[in-house]
C-alpha positions in Angstrom: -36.9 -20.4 11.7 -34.3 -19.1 9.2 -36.7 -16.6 8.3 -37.1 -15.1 11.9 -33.6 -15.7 12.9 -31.8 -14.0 9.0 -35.0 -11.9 8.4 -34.9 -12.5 5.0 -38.0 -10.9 3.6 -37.1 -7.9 5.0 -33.6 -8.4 3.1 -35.6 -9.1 0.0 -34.7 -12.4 -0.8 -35.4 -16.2 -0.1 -34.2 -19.2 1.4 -33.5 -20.8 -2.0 -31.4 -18.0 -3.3 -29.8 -18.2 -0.1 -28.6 -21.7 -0.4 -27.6 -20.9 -4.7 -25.5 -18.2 -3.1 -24.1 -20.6 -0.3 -23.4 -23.0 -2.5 -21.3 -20.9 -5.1 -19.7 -19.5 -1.4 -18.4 -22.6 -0.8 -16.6 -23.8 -3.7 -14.6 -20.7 -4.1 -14.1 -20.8 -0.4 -12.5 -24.7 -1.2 -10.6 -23.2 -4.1 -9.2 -20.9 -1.5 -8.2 -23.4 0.7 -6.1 -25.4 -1.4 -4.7 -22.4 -3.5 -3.6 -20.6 -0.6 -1.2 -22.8 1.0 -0.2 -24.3 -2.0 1.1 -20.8 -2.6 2.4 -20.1 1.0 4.2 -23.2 1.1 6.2 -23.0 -2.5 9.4 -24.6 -2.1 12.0 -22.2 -1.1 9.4 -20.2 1.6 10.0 -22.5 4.4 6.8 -23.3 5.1 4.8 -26.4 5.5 1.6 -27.2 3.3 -0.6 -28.6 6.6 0.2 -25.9 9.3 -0.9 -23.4 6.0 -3.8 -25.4 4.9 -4.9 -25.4 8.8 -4.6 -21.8 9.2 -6.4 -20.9 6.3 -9.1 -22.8 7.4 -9.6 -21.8 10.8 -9.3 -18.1 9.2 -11.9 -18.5 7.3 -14.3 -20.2 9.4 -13.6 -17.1 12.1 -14.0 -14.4 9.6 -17.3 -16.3 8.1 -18.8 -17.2 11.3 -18.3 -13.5 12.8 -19.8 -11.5 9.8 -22.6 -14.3 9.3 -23.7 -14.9 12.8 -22.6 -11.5 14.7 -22.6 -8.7 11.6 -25.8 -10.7 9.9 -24.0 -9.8 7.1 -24.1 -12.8 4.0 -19.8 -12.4 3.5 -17.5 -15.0 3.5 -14.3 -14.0 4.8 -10.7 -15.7 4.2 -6.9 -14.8 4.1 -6.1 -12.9 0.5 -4.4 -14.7 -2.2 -2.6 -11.2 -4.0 -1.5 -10.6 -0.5 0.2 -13.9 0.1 1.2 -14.1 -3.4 3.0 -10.8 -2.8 4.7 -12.0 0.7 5.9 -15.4 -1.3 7.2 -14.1 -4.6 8.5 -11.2 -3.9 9.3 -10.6 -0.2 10.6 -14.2 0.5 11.8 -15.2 -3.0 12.7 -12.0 -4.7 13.6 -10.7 -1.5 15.2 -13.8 0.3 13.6 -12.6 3.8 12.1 -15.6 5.8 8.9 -15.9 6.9 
């Protein structure tokens, strides 16, 4: 079934490297998730941890599910860490604009 449905052989690889790959996906998909708002919601930005933590979830589960399932295309997708980094040191804290 995952065969027909992923046409894997065609892609030149196999259910098992599929799954290592998933795997490794996954945990720096969870990194992401807790770096992410831990960064957004730095005291001074105004912003709460759980709304952030939420967000970045249902972000990445969007992105992931769109390029996996529609694009059959083996990318995880989530909201960049320079990028948020960027908007919470410098634009908000160095800045002192609010989000």
């Amino acid at each position: 079934m995952l065969e027909k449905l992923f046409r894997l052989k065609q892609a030149g690889t196999s259910v098992r490297t599929e799954l290592l790959a998933g795997l490794a996906t996954f945990l720096t998909m969870a990194y992401i998730t807790i770096v992410n708002p831990l960064t957004l919601s730095t005291e001074g930005t105004g912003m709460a941890f759980g709304p952030v933590f939420t967000a970045t979830i249902i972000a990445a589960v969007v992105g992931t599910l769109i390029m996996g399932l529609w694009a059959n295309w083996p990318v995880a997708l989530a909201p960049g860490m320079g990028l948020n980094a960027y908007f919470t040191y410098t634009v908000i804290l160095g800045d002192g604009f609010s989000y």
